[in-house]
VOTOR-770615 format. One record per residue (C-alpha): x, y, z. Coordinates in steps of 0.05 Angstrom, whole numbers, padded with zeros to 5 digits, always signed. Each point is the difference from the previous one (the first is absolute). Layout:
# VOTOR-770615
XYZ...
# end
This chain:
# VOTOR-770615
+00000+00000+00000+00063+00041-00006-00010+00025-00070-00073+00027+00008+00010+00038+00062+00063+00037-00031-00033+00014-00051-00053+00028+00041+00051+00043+00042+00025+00032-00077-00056+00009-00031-00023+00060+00044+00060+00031-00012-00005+00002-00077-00067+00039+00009+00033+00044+00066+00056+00012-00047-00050+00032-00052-00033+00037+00056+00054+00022+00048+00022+00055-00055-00054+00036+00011+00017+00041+00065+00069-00013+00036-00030+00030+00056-00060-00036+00011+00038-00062-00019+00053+00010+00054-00059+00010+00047-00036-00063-00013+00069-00043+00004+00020+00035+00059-00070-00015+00035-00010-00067-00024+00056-00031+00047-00037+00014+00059-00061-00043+00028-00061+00018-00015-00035-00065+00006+00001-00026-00063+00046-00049+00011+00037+00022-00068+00057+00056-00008-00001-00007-00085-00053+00042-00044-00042-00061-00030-00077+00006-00005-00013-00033+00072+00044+00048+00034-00027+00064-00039-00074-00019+00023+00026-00014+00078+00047+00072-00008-00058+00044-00037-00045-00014+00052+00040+00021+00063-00007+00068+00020+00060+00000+00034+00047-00024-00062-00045+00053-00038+00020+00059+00057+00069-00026-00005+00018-00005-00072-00031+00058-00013+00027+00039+00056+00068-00024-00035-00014+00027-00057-00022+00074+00021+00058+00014+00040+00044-00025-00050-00002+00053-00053-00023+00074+00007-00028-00005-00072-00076-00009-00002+00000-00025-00063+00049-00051+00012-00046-00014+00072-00061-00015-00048+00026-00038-00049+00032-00042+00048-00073-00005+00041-00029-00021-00061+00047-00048-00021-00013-00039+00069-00075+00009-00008+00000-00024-00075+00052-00066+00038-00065-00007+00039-00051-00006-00053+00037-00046-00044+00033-00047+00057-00053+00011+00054-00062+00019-00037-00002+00070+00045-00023+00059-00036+00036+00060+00040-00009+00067-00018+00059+00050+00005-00047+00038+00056+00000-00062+00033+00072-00016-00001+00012+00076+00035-00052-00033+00054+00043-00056+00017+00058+00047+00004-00033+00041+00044-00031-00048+00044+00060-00036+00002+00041+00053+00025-00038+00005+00082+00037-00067-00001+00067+00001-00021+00054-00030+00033+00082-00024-00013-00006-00072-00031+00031-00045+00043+00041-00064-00019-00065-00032+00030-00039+00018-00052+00027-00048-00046-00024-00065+00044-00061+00026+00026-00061+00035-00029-00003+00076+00000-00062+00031+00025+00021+00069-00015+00038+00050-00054+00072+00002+00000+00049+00054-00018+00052-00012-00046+00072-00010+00015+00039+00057-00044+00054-00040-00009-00024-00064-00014-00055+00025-00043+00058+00046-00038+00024-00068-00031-00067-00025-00018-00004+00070-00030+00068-00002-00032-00012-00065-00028-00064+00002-00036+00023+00074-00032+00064-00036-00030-00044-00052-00031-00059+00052-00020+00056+00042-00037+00028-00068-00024-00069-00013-00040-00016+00077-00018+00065-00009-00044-00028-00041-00035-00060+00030-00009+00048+00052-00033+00032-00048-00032-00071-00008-00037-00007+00071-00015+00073-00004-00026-00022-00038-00062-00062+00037-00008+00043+00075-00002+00046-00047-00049-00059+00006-00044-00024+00069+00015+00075+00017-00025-00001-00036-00067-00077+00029-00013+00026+00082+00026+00067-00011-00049-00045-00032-00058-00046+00058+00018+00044+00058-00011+00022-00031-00065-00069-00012-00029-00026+00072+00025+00070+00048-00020-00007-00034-00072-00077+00000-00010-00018+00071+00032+00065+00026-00009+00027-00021-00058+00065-00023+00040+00028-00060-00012+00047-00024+00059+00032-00059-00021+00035+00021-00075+00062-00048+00015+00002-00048-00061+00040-00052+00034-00050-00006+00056-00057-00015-00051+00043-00048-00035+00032-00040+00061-00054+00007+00058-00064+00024-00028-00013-00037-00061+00034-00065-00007-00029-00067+00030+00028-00034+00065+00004-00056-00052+00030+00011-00079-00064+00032-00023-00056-00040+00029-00042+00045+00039-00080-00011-00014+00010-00061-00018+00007-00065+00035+00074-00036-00009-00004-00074+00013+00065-00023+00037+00016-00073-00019-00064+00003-00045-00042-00009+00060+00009+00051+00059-00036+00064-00023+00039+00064+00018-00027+00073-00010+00059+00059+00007-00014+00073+00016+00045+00053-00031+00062+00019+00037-00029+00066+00037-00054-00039+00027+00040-00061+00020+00039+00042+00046-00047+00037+00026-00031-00064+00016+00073-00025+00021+00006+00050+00055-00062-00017+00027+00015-00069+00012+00080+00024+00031-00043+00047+00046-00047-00056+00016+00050-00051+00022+00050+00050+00040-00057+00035+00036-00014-00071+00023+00080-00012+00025+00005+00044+00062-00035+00031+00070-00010-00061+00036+00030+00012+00056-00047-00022+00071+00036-00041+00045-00022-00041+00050-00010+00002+00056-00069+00030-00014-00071-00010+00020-00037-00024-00059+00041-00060-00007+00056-00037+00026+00018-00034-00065+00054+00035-00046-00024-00034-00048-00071+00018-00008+00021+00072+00016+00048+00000-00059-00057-00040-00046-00051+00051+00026+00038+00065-00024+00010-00026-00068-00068-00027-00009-00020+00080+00022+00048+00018-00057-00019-00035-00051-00084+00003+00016-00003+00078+00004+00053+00003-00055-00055-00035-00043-00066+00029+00016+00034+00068-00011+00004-00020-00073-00078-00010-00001-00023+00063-00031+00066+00002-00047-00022-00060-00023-00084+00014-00017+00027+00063-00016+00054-00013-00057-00055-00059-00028-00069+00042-00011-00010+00038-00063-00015+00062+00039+00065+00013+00026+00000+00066+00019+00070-00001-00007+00007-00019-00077-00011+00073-00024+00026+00036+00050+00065-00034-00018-00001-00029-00074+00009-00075+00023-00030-00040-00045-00052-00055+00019+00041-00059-00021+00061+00031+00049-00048+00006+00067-00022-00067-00016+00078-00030+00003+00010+00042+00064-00062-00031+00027+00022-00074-00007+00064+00015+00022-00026+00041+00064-00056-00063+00005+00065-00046-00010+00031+00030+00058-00058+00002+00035-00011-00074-00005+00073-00021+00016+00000+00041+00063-00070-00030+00020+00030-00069-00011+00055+00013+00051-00050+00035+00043-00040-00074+00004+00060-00047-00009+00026+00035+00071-00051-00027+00032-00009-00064-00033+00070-00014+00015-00009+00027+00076-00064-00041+00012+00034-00065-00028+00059+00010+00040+00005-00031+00078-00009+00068+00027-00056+00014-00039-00041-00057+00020-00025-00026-00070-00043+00024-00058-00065-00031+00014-00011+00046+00059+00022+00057-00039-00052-00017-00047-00047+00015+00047+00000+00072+00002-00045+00040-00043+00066+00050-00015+00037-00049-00027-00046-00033-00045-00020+00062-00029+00077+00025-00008+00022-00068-00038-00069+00014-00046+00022+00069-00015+00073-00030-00021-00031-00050-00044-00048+00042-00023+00044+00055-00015+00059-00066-00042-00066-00011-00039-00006+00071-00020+00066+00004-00020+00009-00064-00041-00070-00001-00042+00019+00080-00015+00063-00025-00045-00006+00024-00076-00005-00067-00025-00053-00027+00045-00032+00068-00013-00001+00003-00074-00016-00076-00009-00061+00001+00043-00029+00074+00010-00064-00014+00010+00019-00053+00067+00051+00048+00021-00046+00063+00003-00046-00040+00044+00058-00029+00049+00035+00068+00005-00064+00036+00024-00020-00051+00051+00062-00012+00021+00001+00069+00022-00053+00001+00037+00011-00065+00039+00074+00033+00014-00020+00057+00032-00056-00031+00046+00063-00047+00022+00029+00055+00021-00045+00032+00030-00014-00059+00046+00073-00018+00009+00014+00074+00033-00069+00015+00010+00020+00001+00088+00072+00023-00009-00001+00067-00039+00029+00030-00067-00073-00005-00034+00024+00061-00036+00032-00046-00051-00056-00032-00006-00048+00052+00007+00050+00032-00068-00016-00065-00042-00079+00012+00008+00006+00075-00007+00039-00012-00074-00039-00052-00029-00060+00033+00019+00030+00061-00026+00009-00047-00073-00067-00014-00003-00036+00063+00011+00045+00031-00042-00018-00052-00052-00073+00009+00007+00015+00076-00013+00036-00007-00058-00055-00048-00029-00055+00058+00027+00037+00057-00032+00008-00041-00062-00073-00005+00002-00013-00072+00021-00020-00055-00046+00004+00030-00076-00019-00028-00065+00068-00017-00050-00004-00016-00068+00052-00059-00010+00033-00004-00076+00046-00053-00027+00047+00021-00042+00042-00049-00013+00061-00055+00019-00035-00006+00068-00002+00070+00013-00063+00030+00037-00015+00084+00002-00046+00026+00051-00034+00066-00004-00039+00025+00055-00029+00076+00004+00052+00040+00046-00037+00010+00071+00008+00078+00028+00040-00007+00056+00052-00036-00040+00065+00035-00006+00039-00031-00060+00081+00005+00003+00049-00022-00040+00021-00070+00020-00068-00008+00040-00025-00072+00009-00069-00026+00028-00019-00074+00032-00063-00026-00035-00052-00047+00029-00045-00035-00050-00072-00006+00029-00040-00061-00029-00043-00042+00021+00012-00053-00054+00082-00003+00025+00034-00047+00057-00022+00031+00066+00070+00020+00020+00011+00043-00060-00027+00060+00025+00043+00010+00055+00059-00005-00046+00027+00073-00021+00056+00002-00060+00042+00065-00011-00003+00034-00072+00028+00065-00027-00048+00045-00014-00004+00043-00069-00036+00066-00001+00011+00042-00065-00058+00051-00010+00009+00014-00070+00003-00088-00016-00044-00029+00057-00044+00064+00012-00026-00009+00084+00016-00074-00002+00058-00033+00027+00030-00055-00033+00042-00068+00018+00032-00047-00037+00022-00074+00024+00026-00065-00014-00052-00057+00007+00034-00055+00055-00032-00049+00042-00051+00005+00044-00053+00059+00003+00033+00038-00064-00004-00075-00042-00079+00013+00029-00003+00063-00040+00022-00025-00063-00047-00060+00005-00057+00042+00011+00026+00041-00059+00001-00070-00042-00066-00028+00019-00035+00072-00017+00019-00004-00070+00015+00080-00008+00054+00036+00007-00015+00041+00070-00048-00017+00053-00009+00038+00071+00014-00022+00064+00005+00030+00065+00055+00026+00041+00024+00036+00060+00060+00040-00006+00044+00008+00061+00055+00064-00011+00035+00034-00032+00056-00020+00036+00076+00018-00014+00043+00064+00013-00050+00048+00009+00055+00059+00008-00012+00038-00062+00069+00024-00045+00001+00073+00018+00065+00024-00019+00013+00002-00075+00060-00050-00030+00054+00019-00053+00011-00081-00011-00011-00049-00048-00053-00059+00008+00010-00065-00033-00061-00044+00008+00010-00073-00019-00048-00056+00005-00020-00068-00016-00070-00028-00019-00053+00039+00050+00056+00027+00035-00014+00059-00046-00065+00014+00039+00039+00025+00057+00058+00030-00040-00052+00045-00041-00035+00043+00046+00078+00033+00022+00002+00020-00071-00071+00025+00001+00023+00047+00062+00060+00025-00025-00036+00012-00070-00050+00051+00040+00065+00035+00029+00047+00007-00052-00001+00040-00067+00067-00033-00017-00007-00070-00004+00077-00038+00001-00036-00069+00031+00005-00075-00031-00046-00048+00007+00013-00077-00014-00049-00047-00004+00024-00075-00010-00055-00051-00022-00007-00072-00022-00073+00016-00034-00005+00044-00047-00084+00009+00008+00027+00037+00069+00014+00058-00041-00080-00001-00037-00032+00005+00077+00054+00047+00030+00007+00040-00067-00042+00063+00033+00047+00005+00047+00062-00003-00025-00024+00045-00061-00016+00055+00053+00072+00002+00013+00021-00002-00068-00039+00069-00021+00035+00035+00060+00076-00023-00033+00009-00071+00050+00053-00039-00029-00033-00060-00003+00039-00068-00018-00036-00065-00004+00043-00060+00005-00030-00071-00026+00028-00068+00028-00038-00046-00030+00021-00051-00060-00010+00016-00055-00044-00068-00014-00049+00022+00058-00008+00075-00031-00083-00013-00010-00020+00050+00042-00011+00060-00052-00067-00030-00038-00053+00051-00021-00059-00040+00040+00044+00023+00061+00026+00064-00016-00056+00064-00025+00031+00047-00054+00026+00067+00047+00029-00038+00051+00033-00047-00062+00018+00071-00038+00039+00026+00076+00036-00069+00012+00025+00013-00069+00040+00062+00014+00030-00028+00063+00060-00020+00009+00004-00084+00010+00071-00022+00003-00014-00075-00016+00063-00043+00038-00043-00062+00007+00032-00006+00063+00012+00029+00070+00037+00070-00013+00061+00013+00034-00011+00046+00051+00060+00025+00013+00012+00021-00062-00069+00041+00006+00019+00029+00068+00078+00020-00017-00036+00040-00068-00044+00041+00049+00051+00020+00048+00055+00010-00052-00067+00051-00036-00006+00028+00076+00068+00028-00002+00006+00025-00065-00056+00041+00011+00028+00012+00077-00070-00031+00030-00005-00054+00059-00035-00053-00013-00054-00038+00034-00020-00066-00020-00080-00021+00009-00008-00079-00014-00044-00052+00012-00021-00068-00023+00001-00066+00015+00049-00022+00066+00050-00022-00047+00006+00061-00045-00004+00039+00064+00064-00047+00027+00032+00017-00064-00012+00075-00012+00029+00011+00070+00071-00042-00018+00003+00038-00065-00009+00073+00035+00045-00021+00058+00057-00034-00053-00009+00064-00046+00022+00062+00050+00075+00008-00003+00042+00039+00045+00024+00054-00055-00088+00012-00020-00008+00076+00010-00074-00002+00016-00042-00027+00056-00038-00068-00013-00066-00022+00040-00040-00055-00008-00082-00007+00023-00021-00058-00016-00091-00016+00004+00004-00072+00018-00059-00036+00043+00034-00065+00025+00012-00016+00079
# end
């Protein structure tokens, strides 16, 4: 019977330990009191003793008696009463008021006497003073481990100012070079050996299969260290400040002290990265205009802040695992027992579950089952929790998960309302899988270049699930082409969008309606004040060119002097009959438009009069199609444009965007084209939608 009553004796102290933190002072009280008798036959602070304690005037004149004459601060005095009263109600079932308490304090105080080494064999009937000296190392004791466990707590905040940091500096860059036309960072060899190039050769968006089988995603170089330091700060803020020695109070095991500290560490070092987390993965990220950070780049920092978070909540649990297996520990199976613990080791698993089913190839393979997961998952994590601390404090990390994804969904529903709620769109196929939606553009919607909306399909004829699935798409808005309609083209895939066509198929026409619910705009709302001497370059790849196009639109409505390329590299040639409005209102306002083919030459069948009516046949004849029946080198394309930029004594910016693997490989050839001896400054934005 060894094993179950140690593990008895410990298990209080796991729940003290989370408790004790609270108020050094009334802490120190309640140890120092609890070694006298007060016939309860029990000097520890189990649930038995707290009932016997809580209901003794005289241990209730005496510990609070302790505590008032033990600090001249009344604020300290009442948090310290209510900490005792609040022991009360959870061990004891007493529900003491802080009125009351300053009753038993005075009451107790027509009876005060010296404690007397007596006092610890037989019952006290009375209220004792406290020994100053004695009570100075209960004091003195409890402070060194309160101030052991508030560094850690600022250990917590530590990683959280990490990120407020990164966000400020990203902040200042995004703000000086959209309002003010400032652009901070003009050093070439920064771009082209930290801010472009991959972690990885030039695999970035997509996935690189190690060995053919282990799927590996890289980040750029900027954001790898970013995320780099994080992870250094992580595991040295986690390396020093433990430094309680025994003998102590709480515990006379070394050991478990040691174990304890650590497990304080690691615990409050997590939950701090709660709202960094829900923060950096909800499309309403405050934070995203404010400092220019794409989408895709909160979404790596949240799984690497969720991968820390998970690591240090597995050494959190495996502390006590370890300790409750152990001979001192007295064995799992009464550890089990405790409602805390079973709700902490559901959080952990919870929180491994969130973090493995999130991966990008689980996540692209099976959306649909992931979307589901992820949002329950969620939910079940923080009600773990909230029932793991629920009696030890901190809710304000959890109380910060609620707040943000409640925050996400009424800011959802507002976006949807503003948007004007469920809207009829007229759904046109127009060819090689390609689908174009134009819905009338609702009032409160202000359009911006590089703007994207989510879009729920509403139908009662679909699988149930599909209308709680939202897909981003770049948003066109030209007044003089689409009138007060926006307009959004897309690539046909599985699931809801393979619906679409379908329904498209079955109808027999060319268009049908169906209705939506548009969620946005979202993107960087911080408008381009200050006016820009440089060049753009926009190059893109199939429908890429929806979200290079509207950059051109804006700078067309600025500029009377138009110096701007635009590339546009397709493997259909019919792309050009239902984009042709488009790209001929660049042409009339003197766009240097190139159109570069890469199909064979034995699968050119795309230009056939049933697909193609006579103006938009007569425009795609005066453009200019460079046919290479294969993938262009893009190097070559990007080392022309800068060489043009300094001729004419211009920096150049470079808009792209396309599929993951022209994205990969427009970034290598920008980042492989700037030399050291260039004489202009060259920037890169890219429009990409992949995370």
């Amino acid at each position: 019977m060894r094993i179950p009553v140690l593990a008895l004796a410990y298990l209080p102290l796991v729940v003290n330990a989370l408790v004790i933190v609270d108020s050094a002072l009334a802490t120190a009280c309640i140890y120092y009191d609890k070694t006298f008798d007060w016939g309860c036959k029990s000097t520890g602070n189990g649930k038995r003793a707290y009932v016997c304690r809580c209901s003794n005037v005289n241990w209730l004149g005496t510990v609070t008696n302790c505590i008032v004459s033990n600090s001249d601060s009344k604020n300290v005095v009442d948090h310290a009463l209510r900490h005792v009263s609040q022991r009360c109600k959870d061990r004891g079932d007493f529900n003491y008021s802080l009125e009351e308490m300053y009753a038993f304090y005075h009451n107790g105080t027509a009876y005060l006497r010296d404690p007397t080494p007596e006092d610890l064999k037989r019952t006290v009937n009375t209220t004792l003073k406290v020994d100053p000296q004695e009570f100075n190392w209960y004091y003195t004791k409890f402070k060194l481990f309160n101030d052991a466990v508030e560094k850690s707590q600022w250990c917590g905040w530590a990683l959280v100012f990490y990120w407020v940091a990164v966000i400020g500096a990203a902040t200042i860059f995004n703000v000086s070079h959209r309002i003010f036309g400032v652009r901070l960072m003009r050093w070439n060899w920064v771009k082209k050996h930290i801010a472009l190039p991959s972690v990885f050769a030039d695999y970035h968006e997509r996935t690189y299969f190690f060995c053919r089988f282990v799927p590996l995603n890289f980040p750029t170089r900027l954001h790898g260290m970013v995320v780099t330091v994080f992870v250094v700060l992580t595991v040295l803020l986690c390396c020093f400040g433990y430094n309680v020695k025994l003998p102590h109070p709480f515990t006379t095991s070394q050991w478990f002290m040691d174990l304890d500290l650590i497990s304080y560490r690691v615990d409050l070092m997590a939950i701090s990265l709660f709202p960094v987390i829900y923060f950096f993965g909800i499309r309403n990220n405050p934070f995203i205009p404010l400092s220019g950070i794409s989408f895709s780049t909160f979404n790596f920092y949240h799984k690497w802040n969720a991968y820390a978070c998970f690591v240090l909540a597995m050494i959190h649990s495996l502390i006590w695992i370890v300790y409750s297996k152990s001979e001192e520990g007295g064995g799992f199976k009464s550890w089990w027992s405790g409602a805390y613990i079973k709700w902490g080791l559901f959080a952990t698993v919870l929180a491994g579950l969130l973090v493995i089913h999130s991966e990008k190839f689980i996540r692209q393979r099976t959306y649909e089952f992931f979307l589901i997961l992820h949002k329950l998952f969620n939910i079940f994590f923080i009600v773990c929790m909230y029932m793991h601390i629920k009696d030890l404090g901190w809710h304000g990390w959890i109380w910060s998960m609620v707040a943000i994804y409640c925050f996400e969904r009424v800011a959802r529903i507002i976006r949807i309302v503003l948007a004007g709620g469920i809207k009829k769109a007229t759904l046109t196929d127009v060819g090689d899988r390609v689908l174009k939606i134009t819905v009338e553009k609702p009032k409160h919607f202000k359009y911006y270049p590089g703007a994207y909306v989510f879009i729920y399909f509403v139908s009662g004829k679909d699988a149930w699930f599909y209308p709680f699935q939202s897909h981003p798409f770049t948003v066109l808005n030209t007044p003089k082409i689409d009138g007060d309609n926006l307009v959004i083209y897309f690539k046909v895939h599985k699931g809801v969008t393979q619906q679409l066509l379908n329904r498209i198929f079955l109808s027999g026409k060319e268009s049908i309606e169906y209705k939506v619910l548009l969620e946005g705009p979202y993107g960087n709302t911080i408008p381009r004040l200050a006016a820009t001497d440089r060049r753009y370059v926009g190059a893109s790849a199939g429908l890429g060119v929806a979200a290079v196009y509207p950059h051109f639109v804006s700078l067309l409505e600025k500029e009377s002097c138009f110096t701007h390329s635009f590339y546009w590299i397709i493997n259909d040639l019919s792309y050009l009959h239902w984009f042709s409005h488009e790209l001929k209102y660049l042409a009339e306002r003197n766009c240097e438009i190139k159109i570069i083919y890469t199909r064979s030459n034995k699968a050119d069948k795309e230009l056939t009069p049933e697909l193609i009516d006579s103006a938009s046949e007569k425009f795609v004849n005066t453009l200019d199609i460079q046919r290479l029946f294969q993938r262009p080198n893009l190097k070559e394309i990007v080392e022309e444009q800068i060489l043009l930029s300094s001729e004419r004594l211009h920096d150049v910016t470079f808009i792209s965007s396309g599929p993951s693997t022209f994205n990969d490989h427009f970034r290598y050839a920008v980042k492989s084209s700037i030399t050291s001896e260039l004489q202009c400054d060259v920037d890169l934005e890219e429009e990409s939608y992949t995370w």
